[in-house]
C-alpha positions as CSV (number, residue, x, y, z in Angstrom):
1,X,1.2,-12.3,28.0
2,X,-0.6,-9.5,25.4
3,X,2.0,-8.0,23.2
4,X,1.3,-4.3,21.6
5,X,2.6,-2.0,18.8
6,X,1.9,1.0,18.5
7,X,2.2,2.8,14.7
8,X,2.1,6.4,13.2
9,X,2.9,7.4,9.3
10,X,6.0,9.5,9.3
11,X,5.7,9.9,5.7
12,X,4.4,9.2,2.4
13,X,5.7,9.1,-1.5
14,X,4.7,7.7,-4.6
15,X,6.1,4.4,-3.6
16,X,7.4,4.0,0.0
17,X,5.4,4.9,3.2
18,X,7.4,5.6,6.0
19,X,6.2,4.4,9.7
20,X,7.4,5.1,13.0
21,X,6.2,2.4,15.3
22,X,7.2,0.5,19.0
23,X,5.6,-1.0,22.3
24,X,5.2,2.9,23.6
25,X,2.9,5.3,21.6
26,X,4.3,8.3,23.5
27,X,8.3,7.3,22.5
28,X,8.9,5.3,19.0
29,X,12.1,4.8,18.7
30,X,12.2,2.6,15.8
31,X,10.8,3.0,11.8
32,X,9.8,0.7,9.2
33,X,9.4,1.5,5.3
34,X,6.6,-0.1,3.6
35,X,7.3,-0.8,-0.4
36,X,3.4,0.3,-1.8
37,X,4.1,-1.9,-4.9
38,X,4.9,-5.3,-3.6
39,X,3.5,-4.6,0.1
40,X,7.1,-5.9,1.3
41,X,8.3,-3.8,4.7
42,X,11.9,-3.3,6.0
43,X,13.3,-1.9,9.8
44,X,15.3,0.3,9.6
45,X,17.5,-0.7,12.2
46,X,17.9,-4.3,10.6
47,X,16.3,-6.1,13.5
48,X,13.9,-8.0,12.4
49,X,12.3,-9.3,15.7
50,X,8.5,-9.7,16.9
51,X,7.5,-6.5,17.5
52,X,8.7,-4.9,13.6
53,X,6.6,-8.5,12.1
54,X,3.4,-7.6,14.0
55,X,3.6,-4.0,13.0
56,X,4.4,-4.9,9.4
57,X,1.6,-7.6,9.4
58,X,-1.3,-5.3,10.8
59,X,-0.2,-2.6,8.4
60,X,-0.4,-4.5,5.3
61,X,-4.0,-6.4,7.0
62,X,-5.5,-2.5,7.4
63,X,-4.2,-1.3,3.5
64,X,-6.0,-4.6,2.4
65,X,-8.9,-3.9,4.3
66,X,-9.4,-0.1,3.3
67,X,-7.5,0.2,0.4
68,X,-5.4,3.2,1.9
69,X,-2.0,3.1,4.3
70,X,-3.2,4.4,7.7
71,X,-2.2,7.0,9.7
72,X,-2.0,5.3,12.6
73,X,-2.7,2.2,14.4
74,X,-1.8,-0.5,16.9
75,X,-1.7,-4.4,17.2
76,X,-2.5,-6.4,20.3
77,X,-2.5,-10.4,20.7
């Protein structure tokens, strides 16, 4: 069974970026903050469940790839 998240920069500061992200591009319901100093993420919501680790794991693999936070994105194994 594929699994899928979906991920779109809410905002951005001078250390945090903010990310809304979910299973449904058209209805995030859920956001994650990403720390730009250590690369660390946390869910807003405190659940820390499949779906926030695979959106957590391909936005760090795309910053260390491009050298930027994206504005969007998704994850699919």
């Amino acid at each position: 069974m594929a699994a899928i998240v979906y991920f779109r920069k809410v905002s951005e500061t001078e250390e945090r970026v903010e990310y809304a992200f979910g299973a449904d591009p058209d209805d995030f319901v859920r956001r994650l903050t990403m720390d730009k100093a250590s690369c660390t993420s946390t869910v807003q919501d405190a659940r820390v469940d499949h779906t926030f680790l695979k959106a957590s794991r391909k936005l760090n693999a795309l910053h260390a790839e491009r050298g930027t936070w994206p504005e969007r994105g998704m994850s699919v194994s």
